[in-house]
C-alpha positions as CSV (number, residue, x, y, z in Angstrom):
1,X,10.5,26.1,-12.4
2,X,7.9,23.9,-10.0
3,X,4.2,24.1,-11.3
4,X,1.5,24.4,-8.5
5,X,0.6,21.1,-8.8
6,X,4.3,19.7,-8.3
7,X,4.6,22.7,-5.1
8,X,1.1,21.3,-3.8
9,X,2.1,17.5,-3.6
10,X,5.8,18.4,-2.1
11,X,4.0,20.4,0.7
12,X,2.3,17.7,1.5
13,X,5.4,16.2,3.1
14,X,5.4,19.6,5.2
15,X,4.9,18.8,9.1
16,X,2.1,21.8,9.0
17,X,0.4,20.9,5.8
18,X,-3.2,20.7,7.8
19,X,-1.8,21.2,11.7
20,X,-4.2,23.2,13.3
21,X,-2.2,26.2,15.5
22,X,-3.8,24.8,18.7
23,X,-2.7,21.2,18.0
24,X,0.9,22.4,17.2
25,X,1.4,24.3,20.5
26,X,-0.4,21.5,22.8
27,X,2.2,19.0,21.0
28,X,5.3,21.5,22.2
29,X,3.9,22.1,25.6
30,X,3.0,19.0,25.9
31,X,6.8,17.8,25.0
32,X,8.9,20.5,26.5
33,X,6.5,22.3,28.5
34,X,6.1,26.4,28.7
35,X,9.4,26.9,30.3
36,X,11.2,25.8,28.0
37,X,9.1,27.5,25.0
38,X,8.8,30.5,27.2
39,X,13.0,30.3,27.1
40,X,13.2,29.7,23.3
41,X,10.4,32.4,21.7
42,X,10.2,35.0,24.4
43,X,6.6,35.5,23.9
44,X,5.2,37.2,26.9
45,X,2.1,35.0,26.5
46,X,3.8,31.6,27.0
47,X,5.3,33.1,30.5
48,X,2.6,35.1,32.0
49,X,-0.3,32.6,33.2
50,X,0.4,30.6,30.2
51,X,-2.2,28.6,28.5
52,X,-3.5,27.1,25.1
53,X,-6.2,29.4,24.5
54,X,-4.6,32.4,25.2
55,X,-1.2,31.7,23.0
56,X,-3.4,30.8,20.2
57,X,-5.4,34.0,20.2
58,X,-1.7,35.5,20.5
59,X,-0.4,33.9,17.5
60,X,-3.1,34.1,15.0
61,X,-2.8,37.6,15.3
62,X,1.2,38.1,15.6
63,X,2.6,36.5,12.1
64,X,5.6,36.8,12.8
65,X,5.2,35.0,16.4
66,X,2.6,32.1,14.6
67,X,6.1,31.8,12.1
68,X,8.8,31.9,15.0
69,X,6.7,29.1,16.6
70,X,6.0,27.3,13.2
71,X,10.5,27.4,12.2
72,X,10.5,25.9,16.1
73,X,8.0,22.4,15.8
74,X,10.0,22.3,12.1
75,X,13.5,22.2,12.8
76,X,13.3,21.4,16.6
77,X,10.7,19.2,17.5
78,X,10.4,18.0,14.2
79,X,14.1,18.0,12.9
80,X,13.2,18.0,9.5
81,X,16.0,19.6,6.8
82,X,16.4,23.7,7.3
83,X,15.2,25.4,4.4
84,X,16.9,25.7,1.1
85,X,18.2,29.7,-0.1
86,X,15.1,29.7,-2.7
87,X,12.4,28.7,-0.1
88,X,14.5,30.8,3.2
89,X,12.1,33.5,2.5
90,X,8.9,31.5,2.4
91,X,6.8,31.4,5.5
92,X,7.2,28.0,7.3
93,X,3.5,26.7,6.2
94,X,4.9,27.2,2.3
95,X,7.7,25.2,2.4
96,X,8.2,22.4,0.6
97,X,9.8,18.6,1.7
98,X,11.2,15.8,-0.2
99,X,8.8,13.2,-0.8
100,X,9.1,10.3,1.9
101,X,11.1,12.6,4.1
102,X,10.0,11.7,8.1
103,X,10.5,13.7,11.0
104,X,12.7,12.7,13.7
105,X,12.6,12.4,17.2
106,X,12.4,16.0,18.8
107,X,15.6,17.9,20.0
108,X,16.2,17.6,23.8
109,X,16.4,20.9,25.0
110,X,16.6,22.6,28.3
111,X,16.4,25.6,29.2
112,X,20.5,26.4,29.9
113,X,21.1,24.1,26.3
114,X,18.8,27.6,24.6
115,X,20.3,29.8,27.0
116,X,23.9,28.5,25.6
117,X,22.8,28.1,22.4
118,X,21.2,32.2,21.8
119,X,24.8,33.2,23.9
120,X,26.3,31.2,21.1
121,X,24.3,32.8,18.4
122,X,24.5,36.4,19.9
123,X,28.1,36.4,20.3
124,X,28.7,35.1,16.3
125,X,26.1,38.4,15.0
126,X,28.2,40.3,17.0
127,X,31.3,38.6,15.1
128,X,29.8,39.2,11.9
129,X,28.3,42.6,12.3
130,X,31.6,44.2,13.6
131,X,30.2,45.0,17.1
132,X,32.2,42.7,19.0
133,X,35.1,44.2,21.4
134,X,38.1,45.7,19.0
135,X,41.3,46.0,20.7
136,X,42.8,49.2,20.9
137,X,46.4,50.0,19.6
């Protein structure tokens, strides 16, 4: 089991440890711009008259947006490892990162590469759920 001290000092190799929200979404925009995030979240706020100030008010009170956005500048833009099964649960910020470990370059994306890519994703849920089209006998 990791003390708090040895969980503190891994954190600090966490892409968020210290990011300000605002400084986070202006790096992504800035990068892909709000089509493209608009495509990938689906938050109403990054679509309709999009802008820093508003999003930001948005996320700080939606959680579960802020940590949708947060998974997004980890394992997109920064491409840092996914998550291991003991940390999956943990909210993005909490995560820890092997010492030394440095983010990559940031995924190209388009808007038909996440269009393909959630097509991709909804048609294997469907696989695994049993709600795809069964053939009749």
């Amino acid at each position: 089991m990791m003390t708090d001290e040895e969980r503190i000092e891994l954190q600090r190799n966490n892409p968020l440890h210290g990011l300000k929200l605002e400084t986070m979404l202006q790096e992504l925009v800035d990068f892909y711009g709000w089509d493209i995030l608009d495509t990938a979240m689906r938050f109403n706020c990054f679509n309709t008259k999009p802008s820093i100030a508003s999003s930001v008010k948005y996320l700080k009170k939606t959680e579960w947006a802020r940590e949708k956005l947060e998974n997004f500048y980890l394992y997109r833009f920064k491409r840092m490892p996914r998550a291991s099964a003991e940390e999956y649960d943990l909210p993005p910020r909490a995560r820890t990162f092997p010492h030394g470990l440095e983010p990559k370059e940031p995924m190209p994306l388009t808007v038909d590469s996440i269009l393909k890519s959630q097509a991709k994703a909804a048609t294997a849920f469907k696989k695994r759920s049993g709600r795809g089209r069964q053939t009749r006998r």
